[in-house]
C-alpha positions, 0 to 999 in steps of 0.5 A: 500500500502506497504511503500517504504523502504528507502534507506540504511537500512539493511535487519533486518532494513527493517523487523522493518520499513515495520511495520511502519507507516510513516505518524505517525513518532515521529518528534523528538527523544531524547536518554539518551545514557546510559550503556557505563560503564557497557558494559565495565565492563562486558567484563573486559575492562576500561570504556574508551573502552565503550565510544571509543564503544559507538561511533559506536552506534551514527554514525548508530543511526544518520543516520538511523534517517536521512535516515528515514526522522526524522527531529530533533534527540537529543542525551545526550553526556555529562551532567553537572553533569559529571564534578564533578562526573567523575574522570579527567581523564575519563573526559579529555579522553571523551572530546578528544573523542568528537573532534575527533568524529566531526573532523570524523564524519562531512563528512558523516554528510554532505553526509547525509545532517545533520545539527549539533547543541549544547545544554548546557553551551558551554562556560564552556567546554575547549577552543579546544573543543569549537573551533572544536564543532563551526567548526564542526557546520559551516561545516553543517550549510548548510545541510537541512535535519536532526537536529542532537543535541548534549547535551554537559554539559548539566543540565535540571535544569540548563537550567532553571535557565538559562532561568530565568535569560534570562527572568529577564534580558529581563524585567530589559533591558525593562522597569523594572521587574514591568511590568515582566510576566512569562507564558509557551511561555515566558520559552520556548522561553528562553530555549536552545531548543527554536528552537526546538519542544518538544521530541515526544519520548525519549528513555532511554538504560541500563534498567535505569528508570529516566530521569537524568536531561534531558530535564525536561521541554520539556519531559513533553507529551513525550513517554518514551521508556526503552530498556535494551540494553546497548548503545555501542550495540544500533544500527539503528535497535534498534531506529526503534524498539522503534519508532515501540513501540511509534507508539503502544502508544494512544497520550492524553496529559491529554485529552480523547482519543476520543478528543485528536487531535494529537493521534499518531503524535507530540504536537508542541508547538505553537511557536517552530514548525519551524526550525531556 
């Protein structure tokens, strides 16, 4: 029986999703939105028109995957390494543009009821932006549908540190680090995602083949889907042609194909598979 298409989605849209299974959807989706430079740069513009053009690109990818149904969809915004590697300029400039993003975008989050969430160390961002990424977030708190998050001075590695910390400072609170025990739960619970599952997919755009700090822990059984479109030309259509690609993909997480029990569909944790 032919899935019914959901509603909102265009004719090409359409095309790709009726090719889709789904009962096998990727439950969430991470993409490094990468290539805003070079869109600009081949059209002998300044690098600021990639980004202004990039955010087209989110608005049609979020609410694609909401339309849809994907519960959780995490999109790099800003890494940590871009405060020391951008000039200030460029930085102030993607800083306005986030604020003016959310000040726009929350009505047709809420229209599309999608909850927003931040991942990073937002204390470390201006102060204004931290006054309207929380405004923006309680404008949605009481959407039910989607997860969109936002990965603003964010660094993989840096949330690890930081979990360790948390994990350190748990212990010395509680007893003292004699009694101290690490394992996988203990991390995962002290990561900023601890509220959600592991990516099932991550797609990268610009061709680029790394995964540039993001999310190194939780991408470890994620399928990694590489598309030479630059970001500011990724649309909706573009996220259904690699979720159509993950749905070719065999599932093993190490194992047998034969024994694999979550072939095809997502590899929750054991305690991150609700939403907070």
């Amino acid at each position: 029986m032919q899935a019914t298409i959901p509603a909102g989605l265009d004719r090409k849209e359409a095309e790709v999703y009726r090719q889709l299974d789904p009962e096998r959807l990727p439950k969430h989706i991470a993409i490094i939105m990468d290539g805003n430079g070079r869109w600009a740069r081949r059209r002998h513009l300044p690098r600021m028109a990639g980004h202004r053009a990039g955010v087209a690109s989110v608005r049609s990818t979020v609410e694609t995957a909401a339309r849809i149904g994907i519960p959780w969809l995490t999109l790099y915004a800003f890494s940590e390494e871009n405060w020391k590697k951008r000039p200030r300029s460029e930085v102030d400039f993607l800083m306005g543009l986030l604020c003016r993003y959310l000040k726009a975008e929350v009505p047709t989050l809420n229209k599309n009821n999608i909850r927003l969430e931040y991942i990073g160390r937002q204390h470390e961002l201006p102060p204004m932006v931290q006054e309207k990424m929380a405004w923006a977030r309680e404008a949605t708190a009481a959407n039910t549908g989607m997860v969109l998050t936002l990965a603003l001075n964010y660094s993989a590695r840096t949330e690890l540190v930081d979990a360790f910390r948390s994990i350190v400072d748990a212990a010395a609170r509680n007893g003292g680090l004699d009694h101290l025990e690490i394992d996988e739960d203990a991390v995962s619970q002290n990561l900023y995602t601890r509220h959600l599952p592991d990516p099932d997919l991550v797609v990268r755009t610009s061709g680029e083949m790394r995964l540039s700090n993001f999310l190194l822990w939780q991408l470890a059984y994620a399928e990694i889907y590489v598309t030479p479109t630059l970001w500011p030309e990724f649309r909706g259509l573009q996220l259904l042609e690699g979720i159509a690609e993950y749905q070719k993909r065999e599932r093993r997480y190490g194992g047998l194909a034969d024994h694999a029990p979550h072939a095809h569909g997502s590899h929750p944790h054991p305690s991150k598979t609700g939403r907070s």
